[in-house]
N, CA, C and O atoms as CSV, one atom per row, in Angstrom:
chain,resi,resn,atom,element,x,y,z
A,1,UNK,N,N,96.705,79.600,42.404
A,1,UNK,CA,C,96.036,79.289,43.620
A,1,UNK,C,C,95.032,80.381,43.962
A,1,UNK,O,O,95.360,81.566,43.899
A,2,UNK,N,N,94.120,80.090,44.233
A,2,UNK,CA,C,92.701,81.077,44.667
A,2,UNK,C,C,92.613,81.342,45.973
A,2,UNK,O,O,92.696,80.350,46.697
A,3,UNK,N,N,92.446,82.553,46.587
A,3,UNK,CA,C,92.552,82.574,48.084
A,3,UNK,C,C,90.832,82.442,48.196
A,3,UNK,O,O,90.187,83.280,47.566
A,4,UNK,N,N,90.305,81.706,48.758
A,4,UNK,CA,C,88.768,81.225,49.614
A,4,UNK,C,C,89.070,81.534,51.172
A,4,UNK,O,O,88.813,80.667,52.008
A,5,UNK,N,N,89.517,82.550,51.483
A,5,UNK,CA,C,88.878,82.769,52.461
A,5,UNK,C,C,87.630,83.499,52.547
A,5,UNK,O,O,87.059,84.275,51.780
A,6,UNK,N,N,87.234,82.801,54.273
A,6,UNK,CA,C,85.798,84.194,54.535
A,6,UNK,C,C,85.991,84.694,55.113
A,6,UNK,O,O,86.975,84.673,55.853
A,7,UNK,N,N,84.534,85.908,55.033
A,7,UNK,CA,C,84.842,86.778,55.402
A,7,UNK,C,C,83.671,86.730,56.799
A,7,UNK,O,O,82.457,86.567,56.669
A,8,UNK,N,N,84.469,86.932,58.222
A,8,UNK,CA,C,84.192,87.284,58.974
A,8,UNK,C,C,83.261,88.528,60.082
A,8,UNK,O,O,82.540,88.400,61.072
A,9,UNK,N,N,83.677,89.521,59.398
A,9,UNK,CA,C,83.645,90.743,60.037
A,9,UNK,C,C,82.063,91.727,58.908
A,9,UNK,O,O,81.559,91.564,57.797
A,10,UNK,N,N,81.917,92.433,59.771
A,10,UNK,CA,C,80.802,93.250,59.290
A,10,UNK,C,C,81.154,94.465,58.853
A,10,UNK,O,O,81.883,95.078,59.633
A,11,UNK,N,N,80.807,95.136,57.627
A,11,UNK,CA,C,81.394,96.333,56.677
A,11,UNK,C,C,81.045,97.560,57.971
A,11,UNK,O,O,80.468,97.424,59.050
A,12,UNK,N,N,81.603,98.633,57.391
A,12,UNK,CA,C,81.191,99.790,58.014
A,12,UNK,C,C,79.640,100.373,58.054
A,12,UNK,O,O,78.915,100.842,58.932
A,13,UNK,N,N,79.470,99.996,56.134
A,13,UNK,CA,C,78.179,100.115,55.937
A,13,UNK,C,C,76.690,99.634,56.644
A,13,UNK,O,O,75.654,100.246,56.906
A,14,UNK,N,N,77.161,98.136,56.824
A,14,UNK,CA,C,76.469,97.557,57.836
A,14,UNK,C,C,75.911,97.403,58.798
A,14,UNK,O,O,74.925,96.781,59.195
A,15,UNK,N,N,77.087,98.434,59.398
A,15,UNK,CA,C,77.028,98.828,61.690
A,15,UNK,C,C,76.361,99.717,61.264
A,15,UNK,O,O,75.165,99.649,61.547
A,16,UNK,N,N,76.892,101.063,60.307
A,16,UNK,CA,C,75.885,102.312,60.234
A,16,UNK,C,C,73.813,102.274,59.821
A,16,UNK,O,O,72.927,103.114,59.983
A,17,UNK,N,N,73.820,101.117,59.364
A,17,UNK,CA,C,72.937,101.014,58.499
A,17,UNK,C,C,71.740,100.196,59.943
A,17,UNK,O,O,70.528,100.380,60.055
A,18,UNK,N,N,72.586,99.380,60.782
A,18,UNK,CA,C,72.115,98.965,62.147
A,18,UNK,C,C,71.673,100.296,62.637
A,18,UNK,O,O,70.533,100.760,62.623
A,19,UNK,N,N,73.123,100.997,63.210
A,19,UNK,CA,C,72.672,102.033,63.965
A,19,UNK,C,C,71.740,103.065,63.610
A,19,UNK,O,O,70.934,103.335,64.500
A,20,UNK,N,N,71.641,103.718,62.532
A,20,UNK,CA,C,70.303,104.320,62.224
A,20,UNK,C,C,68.936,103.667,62.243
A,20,UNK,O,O,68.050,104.432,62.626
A,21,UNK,N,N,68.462,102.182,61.858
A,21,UNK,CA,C,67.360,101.474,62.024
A,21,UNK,C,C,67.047,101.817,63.836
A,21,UNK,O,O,65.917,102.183,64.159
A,22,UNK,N,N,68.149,101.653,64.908
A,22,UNK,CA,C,67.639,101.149,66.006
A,22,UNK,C,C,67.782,102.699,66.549
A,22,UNK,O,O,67.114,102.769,67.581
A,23,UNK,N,N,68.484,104.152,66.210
A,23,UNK,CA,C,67.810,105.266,66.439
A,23,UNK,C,C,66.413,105.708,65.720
A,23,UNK,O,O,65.576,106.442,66.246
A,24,UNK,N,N,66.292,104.998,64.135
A,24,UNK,CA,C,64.388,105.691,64.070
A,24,UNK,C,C,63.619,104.234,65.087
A,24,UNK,O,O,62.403,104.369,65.224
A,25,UNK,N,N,63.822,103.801,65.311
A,25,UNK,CA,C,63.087,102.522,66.406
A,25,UNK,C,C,62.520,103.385,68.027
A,25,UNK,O,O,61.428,103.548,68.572
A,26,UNK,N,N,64.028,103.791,68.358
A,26,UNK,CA,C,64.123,104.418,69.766
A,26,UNK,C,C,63.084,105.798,69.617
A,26,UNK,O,O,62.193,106.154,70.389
A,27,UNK,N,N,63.481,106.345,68.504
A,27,UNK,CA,C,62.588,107.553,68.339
A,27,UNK,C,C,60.957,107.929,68.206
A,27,UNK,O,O,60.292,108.960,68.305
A,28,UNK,N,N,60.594,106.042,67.832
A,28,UNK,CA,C,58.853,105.892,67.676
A,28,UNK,C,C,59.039,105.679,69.126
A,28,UNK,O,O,58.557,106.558,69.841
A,29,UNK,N,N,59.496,104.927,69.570
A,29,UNK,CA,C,59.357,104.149,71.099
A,29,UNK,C,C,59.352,105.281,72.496
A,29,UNK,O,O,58.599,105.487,73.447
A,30,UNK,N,N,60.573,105.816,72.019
A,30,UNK,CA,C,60.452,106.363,73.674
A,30,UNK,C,C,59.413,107.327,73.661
A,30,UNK,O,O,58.451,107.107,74.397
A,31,UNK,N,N,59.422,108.730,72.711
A,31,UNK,CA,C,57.771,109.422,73.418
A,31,UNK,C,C,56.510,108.727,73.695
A,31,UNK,O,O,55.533,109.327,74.144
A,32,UNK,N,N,56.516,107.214,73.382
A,32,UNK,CA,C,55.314,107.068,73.889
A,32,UNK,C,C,55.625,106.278,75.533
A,32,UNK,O,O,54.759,105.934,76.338
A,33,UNK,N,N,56.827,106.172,75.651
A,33,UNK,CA,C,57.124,105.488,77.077
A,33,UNK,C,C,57.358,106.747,78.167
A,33,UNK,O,O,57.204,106.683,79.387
A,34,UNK,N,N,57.697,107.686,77.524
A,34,UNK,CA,C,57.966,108.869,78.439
A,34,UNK,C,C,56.911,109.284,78.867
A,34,UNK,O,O,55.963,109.015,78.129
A,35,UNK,N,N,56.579,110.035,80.087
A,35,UNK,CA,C,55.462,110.608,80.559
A,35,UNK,C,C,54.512,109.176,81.060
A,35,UNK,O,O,53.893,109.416,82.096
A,36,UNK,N,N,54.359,108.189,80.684
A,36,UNK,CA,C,53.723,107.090,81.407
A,36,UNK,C,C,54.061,106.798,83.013
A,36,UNK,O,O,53.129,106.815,83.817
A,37,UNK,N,N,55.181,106.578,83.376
A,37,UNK,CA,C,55.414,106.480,84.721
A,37,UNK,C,C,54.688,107.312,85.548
A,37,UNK,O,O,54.021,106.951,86.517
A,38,UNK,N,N,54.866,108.670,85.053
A,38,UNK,CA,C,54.101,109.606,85.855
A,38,UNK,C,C,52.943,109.971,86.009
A,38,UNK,O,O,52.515,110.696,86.907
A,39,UNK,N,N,52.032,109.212,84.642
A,39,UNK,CA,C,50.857,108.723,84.844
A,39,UNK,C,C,50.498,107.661,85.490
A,39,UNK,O,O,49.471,107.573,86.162
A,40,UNK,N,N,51.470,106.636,85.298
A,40,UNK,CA,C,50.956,105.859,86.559
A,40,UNK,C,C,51.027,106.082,87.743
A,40,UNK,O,O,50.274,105.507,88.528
A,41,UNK,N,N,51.855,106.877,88.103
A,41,UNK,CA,C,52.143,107.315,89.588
A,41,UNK,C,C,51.097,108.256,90.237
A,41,UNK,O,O,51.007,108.488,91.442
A,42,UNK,N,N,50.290,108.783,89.209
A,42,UNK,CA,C,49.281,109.191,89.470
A,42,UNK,C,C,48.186,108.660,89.507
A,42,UNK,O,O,47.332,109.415,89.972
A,43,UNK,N,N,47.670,107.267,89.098
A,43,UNK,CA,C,46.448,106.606,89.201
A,43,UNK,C,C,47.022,105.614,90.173
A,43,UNK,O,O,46.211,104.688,90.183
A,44,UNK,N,N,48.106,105.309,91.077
A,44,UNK,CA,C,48.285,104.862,91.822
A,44,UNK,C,C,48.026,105.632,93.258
A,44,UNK,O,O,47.542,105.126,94.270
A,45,UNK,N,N,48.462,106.942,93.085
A,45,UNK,CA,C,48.094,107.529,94.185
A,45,UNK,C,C,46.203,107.774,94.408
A,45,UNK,O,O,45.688,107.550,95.504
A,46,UNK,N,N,45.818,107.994,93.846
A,46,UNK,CA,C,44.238,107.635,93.670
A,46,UNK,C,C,43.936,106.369,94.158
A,46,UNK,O,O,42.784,106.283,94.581
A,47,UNK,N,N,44.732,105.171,94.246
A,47,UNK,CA,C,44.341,103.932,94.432
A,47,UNK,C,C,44.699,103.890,95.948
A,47,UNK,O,O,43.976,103.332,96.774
A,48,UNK,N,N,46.128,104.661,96.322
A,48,UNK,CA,C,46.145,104.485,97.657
A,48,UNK,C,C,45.375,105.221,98.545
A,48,UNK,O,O,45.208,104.772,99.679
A,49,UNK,N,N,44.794,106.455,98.166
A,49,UNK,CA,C,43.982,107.338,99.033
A,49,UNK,C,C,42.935,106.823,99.386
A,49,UNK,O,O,42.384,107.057,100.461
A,50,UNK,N,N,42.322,105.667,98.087
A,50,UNK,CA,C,40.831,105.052,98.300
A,50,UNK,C,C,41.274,104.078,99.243
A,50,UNK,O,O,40.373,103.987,100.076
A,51,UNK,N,N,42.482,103.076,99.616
A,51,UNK,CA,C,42.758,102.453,100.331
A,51,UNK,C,C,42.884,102.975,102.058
A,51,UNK,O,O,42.653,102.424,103.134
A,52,UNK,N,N,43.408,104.415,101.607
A,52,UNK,CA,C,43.347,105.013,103.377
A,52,UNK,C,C,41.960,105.474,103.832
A,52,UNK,O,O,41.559,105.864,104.928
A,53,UNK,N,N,41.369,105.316,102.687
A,53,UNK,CA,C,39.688,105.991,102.785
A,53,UNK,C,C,38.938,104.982,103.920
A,53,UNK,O,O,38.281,105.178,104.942
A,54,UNK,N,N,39.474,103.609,103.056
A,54,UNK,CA,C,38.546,102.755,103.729
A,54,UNK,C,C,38.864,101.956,104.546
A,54,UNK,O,O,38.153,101.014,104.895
A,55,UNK,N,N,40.268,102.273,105.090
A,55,UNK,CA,C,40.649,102.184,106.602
A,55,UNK,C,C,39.845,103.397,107.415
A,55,UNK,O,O,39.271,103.147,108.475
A,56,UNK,N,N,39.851,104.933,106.744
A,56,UNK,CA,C,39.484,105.776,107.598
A,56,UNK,C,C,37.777,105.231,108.114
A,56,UNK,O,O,37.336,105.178,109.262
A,57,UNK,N,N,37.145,104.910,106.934
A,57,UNK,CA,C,35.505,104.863,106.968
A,57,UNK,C,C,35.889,103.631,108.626
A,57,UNK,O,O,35.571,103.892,109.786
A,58,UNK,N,N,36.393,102.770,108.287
A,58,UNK,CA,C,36.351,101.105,109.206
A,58,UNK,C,C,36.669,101.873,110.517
A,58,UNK,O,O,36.157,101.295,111.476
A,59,UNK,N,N,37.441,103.138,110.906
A,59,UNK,CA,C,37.874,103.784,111.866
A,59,UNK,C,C,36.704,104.202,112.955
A,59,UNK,O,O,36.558,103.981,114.157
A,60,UNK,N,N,35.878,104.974,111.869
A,60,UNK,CA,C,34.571,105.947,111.740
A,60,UNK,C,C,33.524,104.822,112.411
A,60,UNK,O,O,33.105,104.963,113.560
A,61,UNK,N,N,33.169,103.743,111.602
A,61,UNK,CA,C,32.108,102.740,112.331
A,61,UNK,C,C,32.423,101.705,113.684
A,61,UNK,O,O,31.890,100.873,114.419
A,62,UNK,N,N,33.565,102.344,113.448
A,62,UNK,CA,C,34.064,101.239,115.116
A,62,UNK,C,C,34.106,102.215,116.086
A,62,UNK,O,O,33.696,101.660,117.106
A,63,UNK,N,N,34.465,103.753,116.420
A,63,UNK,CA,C,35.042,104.541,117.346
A,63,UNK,C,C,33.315,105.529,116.743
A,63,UNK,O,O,32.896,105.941,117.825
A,64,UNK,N,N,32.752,105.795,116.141
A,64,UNK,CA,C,31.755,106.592,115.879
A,64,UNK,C,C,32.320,108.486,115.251
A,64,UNK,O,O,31.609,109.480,115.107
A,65,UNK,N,N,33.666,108.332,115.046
A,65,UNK,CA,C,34.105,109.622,114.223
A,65,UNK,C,C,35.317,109.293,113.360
A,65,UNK,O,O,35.844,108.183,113.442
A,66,UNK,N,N,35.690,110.066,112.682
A,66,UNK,CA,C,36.870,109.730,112.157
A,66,UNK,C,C,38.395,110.162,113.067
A,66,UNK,O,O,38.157,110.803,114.091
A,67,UNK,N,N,39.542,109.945,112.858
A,67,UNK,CA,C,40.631,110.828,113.804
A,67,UNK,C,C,40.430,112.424,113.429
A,67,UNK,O,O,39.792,112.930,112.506
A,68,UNK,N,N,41.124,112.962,114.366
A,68,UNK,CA,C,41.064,114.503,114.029
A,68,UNK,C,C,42.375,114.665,113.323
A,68,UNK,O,O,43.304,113.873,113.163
A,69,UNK,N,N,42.197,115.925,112.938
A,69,UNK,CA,C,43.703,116.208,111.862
A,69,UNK,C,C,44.630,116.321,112.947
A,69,UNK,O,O,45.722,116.657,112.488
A,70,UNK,N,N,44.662,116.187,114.171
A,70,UNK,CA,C,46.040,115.843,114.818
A,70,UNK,C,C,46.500,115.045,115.397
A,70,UNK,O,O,47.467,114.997,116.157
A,71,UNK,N,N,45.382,113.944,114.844
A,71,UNK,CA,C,45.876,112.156,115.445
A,71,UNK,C,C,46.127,111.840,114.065
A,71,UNK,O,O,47.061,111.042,113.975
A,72,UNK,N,N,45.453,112.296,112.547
A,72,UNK,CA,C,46.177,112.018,111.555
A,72,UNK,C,C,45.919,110.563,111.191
A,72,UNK,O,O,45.487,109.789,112.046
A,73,UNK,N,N,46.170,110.171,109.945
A,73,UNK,CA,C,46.205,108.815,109.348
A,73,UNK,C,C,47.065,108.007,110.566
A,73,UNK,O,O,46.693,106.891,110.929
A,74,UNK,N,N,48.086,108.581,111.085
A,74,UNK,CA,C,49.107,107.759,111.514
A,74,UNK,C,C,47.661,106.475,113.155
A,74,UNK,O,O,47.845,105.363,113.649
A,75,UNK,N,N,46.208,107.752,113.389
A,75,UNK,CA,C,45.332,106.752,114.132
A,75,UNK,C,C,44.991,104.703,113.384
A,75,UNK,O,O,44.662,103.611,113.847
A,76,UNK,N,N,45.339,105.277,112.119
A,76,UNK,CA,C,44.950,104.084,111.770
A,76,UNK,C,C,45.561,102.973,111.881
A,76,UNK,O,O,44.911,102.013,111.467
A,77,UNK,N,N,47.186,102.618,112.533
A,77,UNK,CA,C,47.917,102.096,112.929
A,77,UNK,C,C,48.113,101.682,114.619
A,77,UNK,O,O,48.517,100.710,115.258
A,78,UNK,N,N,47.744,102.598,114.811
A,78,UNK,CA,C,48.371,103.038,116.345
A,78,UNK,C,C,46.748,104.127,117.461
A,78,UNK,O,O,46.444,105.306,117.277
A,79,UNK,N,N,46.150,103.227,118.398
A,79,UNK,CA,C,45.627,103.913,118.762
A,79,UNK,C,C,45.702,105.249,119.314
A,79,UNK,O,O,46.044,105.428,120.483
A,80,UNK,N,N,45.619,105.511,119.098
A,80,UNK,CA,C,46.180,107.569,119.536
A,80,UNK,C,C,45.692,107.827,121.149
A,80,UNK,O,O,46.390,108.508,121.900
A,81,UNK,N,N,44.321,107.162,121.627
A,81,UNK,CA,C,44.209,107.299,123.341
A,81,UNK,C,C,42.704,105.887,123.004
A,81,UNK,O,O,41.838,105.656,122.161
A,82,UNK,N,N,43.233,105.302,124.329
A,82,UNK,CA,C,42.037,103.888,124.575
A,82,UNK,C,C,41.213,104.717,125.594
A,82,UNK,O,O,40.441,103.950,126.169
A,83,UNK,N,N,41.117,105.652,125.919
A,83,UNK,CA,C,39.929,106.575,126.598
A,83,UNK,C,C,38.867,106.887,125.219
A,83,UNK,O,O,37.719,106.630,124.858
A,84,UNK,N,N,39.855,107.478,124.829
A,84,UNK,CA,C,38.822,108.410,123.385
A,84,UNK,C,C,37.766,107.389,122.716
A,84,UNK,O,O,36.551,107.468,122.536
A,85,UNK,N,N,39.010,106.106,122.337
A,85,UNK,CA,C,38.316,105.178,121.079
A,85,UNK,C,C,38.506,103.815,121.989
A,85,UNK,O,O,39.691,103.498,122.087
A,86,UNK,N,N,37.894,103.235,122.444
A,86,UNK,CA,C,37.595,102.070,123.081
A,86,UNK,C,C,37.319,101.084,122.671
A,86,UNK,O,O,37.438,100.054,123.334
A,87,UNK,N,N,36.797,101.116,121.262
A,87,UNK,CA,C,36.325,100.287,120.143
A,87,UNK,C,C,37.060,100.120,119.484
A,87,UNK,O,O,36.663,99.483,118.508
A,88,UNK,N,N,38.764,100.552,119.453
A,88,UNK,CA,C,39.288,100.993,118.689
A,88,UNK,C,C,40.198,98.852,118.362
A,88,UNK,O,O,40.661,98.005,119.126
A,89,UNK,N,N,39.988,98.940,116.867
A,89,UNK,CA,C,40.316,97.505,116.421
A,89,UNK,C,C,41.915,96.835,116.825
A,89,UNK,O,O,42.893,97.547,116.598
A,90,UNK,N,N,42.063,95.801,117.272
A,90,UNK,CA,C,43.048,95.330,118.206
A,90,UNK,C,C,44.286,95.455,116.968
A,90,UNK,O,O,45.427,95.811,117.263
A,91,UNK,N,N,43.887,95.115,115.583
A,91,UNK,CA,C,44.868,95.209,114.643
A,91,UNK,C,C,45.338,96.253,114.016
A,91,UNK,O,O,46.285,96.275,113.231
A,92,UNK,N,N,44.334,97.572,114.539
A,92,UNK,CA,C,44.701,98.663,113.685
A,92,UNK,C,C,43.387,98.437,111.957
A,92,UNK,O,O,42.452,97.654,111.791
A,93,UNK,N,N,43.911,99.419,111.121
A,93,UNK,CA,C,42.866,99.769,109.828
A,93,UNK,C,C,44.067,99.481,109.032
A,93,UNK,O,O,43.784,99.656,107.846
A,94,UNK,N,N,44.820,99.255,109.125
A,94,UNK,CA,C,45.863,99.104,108.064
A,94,UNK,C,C,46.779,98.078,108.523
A,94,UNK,O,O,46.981,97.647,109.658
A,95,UNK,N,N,47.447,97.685,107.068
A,95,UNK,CA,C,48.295,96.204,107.143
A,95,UNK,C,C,49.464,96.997,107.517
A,95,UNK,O,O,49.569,98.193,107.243
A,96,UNK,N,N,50.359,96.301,108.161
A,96,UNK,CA,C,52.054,96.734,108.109
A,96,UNK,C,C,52.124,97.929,109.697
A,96,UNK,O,O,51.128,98.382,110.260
A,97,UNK,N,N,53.515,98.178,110.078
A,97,UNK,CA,C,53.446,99.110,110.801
A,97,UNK,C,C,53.756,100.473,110.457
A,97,UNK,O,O,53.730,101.344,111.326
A,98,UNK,N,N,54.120,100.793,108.961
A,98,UNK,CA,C,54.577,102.182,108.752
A,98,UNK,C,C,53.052,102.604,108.042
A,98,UNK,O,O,52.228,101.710,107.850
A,99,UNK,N,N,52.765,103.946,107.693
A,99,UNK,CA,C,51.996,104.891,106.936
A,99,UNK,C,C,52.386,104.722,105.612
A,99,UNK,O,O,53.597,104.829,105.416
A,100,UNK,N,N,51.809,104.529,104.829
A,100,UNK,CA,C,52.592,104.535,103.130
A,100,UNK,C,C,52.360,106.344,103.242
A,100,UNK,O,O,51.822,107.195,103.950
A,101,UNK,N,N,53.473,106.139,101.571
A,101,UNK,CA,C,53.944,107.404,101.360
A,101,UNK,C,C,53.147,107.522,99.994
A,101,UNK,O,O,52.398,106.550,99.898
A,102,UNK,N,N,53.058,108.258,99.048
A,102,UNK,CA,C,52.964,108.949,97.714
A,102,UNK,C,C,53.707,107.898,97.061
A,102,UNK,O,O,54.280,107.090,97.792
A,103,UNK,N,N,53.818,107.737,95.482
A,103,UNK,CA,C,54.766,107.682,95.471
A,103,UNK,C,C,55.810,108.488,94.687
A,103,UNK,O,O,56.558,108.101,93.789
A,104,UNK,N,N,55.675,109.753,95.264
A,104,UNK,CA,C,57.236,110.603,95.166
A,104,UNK,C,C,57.398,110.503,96.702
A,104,UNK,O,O,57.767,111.519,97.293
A,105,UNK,N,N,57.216,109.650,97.228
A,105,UNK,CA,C,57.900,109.094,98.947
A,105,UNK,C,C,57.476,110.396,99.771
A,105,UNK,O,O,58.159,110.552,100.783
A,106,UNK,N,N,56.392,111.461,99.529
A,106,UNK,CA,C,56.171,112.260,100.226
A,106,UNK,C,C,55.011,111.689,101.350
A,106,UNK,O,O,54.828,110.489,101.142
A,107,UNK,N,N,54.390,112.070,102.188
A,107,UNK,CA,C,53.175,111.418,103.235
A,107,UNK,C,C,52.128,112.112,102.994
A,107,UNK,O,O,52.025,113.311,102.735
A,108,UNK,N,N,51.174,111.122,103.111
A,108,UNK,CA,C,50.132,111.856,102.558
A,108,UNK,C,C,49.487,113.497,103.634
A,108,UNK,O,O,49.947,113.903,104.702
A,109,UNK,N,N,48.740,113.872,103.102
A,109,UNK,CA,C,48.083,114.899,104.143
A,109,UNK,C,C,46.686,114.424,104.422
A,109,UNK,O,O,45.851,114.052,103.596
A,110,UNK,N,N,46.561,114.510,105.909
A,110,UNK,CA,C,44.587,114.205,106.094
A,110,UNK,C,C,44.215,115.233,106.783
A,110,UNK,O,O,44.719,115.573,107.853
A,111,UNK,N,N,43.032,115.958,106.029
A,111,UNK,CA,C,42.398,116.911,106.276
A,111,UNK,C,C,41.019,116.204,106.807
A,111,UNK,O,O,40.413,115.236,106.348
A,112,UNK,N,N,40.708,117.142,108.084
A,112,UNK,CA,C,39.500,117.154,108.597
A,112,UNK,C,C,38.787,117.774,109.317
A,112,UNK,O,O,39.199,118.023,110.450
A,113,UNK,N,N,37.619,118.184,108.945
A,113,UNK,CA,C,36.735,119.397,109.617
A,113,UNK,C,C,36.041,118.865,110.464
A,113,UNK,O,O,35.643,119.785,111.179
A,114,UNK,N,N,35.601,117.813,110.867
A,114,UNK,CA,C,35.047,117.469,111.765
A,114,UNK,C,C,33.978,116.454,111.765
A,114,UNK,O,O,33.658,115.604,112.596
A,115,UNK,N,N,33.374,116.867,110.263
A,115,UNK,CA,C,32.199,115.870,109.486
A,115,UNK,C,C,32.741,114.914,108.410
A,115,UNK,O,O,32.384,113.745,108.262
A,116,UNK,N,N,33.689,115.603,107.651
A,116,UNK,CA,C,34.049,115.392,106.295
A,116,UNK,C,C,35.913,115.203,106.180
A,116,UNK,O,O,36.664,116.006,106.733
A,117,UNK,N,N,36.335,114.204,105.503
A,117,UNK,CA,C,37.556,114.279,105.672
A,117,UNK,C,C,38.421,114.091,104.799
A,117,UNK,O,O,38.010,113.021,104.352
A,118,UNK,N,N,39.418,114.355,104.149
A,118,UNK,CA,C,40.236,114.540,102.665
A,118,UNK,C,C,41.503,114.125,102.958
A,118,UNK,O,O,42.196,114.459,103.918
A,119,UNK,N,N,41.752,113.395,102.092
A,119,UNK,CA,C,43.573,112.906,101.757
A,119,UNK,C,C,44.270,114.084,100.473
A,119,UNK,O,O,43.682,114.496,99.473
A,120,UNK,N,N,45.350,114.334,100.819
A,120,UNK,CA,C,46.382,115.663,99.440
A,120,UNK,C,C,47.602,114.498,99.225
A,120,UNK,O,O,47.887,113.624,100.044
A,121,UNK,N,N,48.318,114.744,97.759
A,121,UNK,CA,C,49.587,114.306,97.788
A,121,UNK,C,C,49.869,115.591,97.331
A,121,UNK,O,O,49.128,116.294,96.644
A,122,UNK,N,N,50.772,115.810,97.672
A,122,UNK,CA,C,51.250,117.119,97.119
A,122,UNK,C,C,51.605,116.897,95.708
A,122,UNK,O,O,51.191,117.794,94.974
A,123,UNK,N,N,52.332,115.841,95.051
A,123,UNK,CA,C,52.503,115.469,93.923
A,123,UNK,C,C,54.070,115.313,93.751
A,123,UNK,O,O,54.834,114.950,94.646
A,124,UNK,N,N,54.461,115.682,92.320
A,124,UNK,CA,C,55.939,115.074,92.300
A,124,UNK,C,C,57.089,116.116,93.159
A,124,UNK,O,O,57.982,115.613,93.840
A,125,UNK,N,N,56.949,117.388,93.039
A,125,UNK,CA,C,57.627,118.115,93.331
A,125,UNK,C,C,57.105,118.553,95.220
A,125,UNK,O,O,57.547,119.492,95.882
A,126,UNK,N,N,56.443,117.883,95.502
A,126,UNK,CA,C,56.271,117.753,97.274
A,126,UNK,C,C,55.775,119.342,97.974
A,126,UNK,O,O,55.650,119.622,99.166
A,127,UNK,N,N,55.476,120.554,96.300
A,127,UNK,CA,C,55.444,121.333,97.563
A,127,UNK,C,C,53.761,121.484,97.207
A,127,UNK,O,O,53.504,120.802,96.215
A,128,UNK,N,N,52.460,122.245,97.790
A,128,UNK,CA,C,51.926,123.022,97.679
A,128,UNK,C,C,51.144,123.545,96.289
A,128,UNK,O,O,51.484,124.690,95.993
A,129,UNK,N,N,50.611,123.216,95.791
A,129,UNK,CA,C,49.886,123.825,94.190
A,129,UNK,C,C,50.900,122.763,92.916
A,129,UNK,O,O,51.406,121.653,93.082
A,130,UNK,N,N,50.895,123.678,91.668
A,130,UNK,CA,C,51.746,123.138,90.631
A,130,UNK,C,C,50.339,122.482,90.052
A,130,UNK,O,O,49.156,122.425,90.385
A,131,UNK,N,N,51.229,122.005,88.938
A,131,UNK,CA,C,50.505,122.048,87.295
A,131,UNK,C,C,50.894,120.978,86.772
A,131,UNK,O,O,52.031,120.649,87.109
A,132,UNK,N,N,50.290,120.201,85.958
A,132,UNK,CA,C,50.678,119.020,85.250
A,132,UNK,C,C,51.001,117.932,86.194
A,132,UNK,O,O,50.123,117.413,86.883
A,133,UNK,N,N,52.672,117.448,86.262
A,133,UNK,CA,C,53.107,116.214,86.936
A,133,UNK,C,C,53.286,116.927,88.421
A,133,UNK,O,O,53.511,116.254,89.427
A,134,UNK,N,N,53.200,117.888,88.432
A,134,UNK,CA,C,53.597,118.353,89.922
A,134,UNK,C,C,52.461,119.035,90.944
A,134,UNK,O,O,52.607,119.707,91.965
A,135,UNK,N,N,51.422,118.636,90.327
A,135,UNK,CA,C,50.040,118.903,90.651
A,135,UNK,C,C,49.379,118.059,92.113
A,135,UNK,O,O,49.512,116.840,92.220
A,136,UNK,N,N,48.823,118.712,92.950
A,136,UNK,CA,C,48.783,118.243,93.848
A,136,UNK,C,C,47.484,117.509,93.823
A,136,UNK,O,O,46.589,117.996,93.132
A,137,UNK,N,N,47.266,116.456,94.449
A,137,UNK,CA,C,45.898,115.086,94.158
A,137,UNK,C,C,45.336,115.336,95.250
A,137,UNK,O,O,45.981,115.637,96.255
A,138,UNK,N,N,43.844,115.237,95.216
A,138,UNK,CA,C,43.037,115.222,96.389
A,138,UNK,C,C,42.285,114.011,96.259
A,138,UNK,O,O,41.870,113.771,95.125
A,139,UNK,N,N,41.952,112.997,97.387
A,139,UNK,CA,C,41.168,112.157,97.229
A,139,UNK,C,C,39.579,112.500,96.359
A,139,UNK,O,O,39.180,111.951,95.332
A,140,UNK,N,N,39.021,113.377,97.015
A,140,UNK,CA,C,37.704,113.913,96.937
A,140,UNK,C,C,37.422,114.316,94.904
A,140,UNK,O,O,36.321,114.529,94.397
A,141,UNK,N,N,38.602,114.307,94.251
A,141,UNK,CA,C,39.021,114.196,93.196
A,141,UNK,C,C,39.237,113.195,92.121
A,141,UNK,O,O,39.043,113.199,90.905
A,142,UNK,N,N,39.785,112.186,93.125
A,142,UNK,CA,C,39.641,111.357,92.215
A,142,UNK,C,C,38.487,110.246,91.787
A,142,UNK,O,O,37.663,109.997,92.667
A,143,UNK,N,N,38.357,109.606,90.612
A,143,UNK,CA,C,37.089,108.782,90.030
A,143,UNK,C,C,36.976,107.401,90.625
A,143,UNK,O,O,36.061,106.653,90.281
């Protein structure tokens, strides 16, 4: 009598021979996925500054200045005084009721001298200067 059974199960050789294919796989794959997020997170923040830009400009041609650095982006929501800005648009310069953030969820900074006016993210690490991913973005900077 001949035993015909089959065979079911997968050799040792087999799983090992898997698992090395799908570590050299992972190994082409991930350095090129790594470091992307944080490039995008950086041409996104460029995208939102141009977006607070041109709430700020819509601010500027309705009230005849921009806010001062201590009415802040947060004017573009919320009239800051109906004495000052009288013109000031019934909906606000921006959609929604909060300020967007960065996105390392920090707030942006608006600088202004009086003529001229600048958005900062501080970048990933939220403080002050830094290098590479932790580099701080200025509107006036970006393309």
């Amino acid at each position: 009598m001949k035993n015909t059974q089959k065979r079911n199960a997968f050799t040792l050789i087999e799983i090992m021979v898997v698992i090395i294919i799908l570590g050299m796989l992972a190994a082409f794959v991930i350095p090129n996925i790594t470091g992307k997020s944080e490039e995008a997170k950086q041409k996104l923040v460029c995208v939102q500054m141009k977006s607070l830009s041109e709430g700020l400009k819509m601010f500027k041609i309705d009230n005849g200045s921009y806010p001062t650095a201590e009415e802040g982006i947060a004017a573009l929501i919320t009239n800051p005084s109906s004495d000052t800005y009288p013109s000031y648009s019934k909906n606000g310069y921006l959609e929604g009721k909060n300020l967007p953030k960065d996105p390392w969820n920090h707030p942006y900074i608006y600088l202004n001298d009086g003529e001229m006016f600048d958005l900062v993210s501080l970048g990933a690490d939220g403080k002050e200067g830094g290098s590479d991913d932790e580099k701080d973005q200025k509107l006036s900077e970006c393309r």
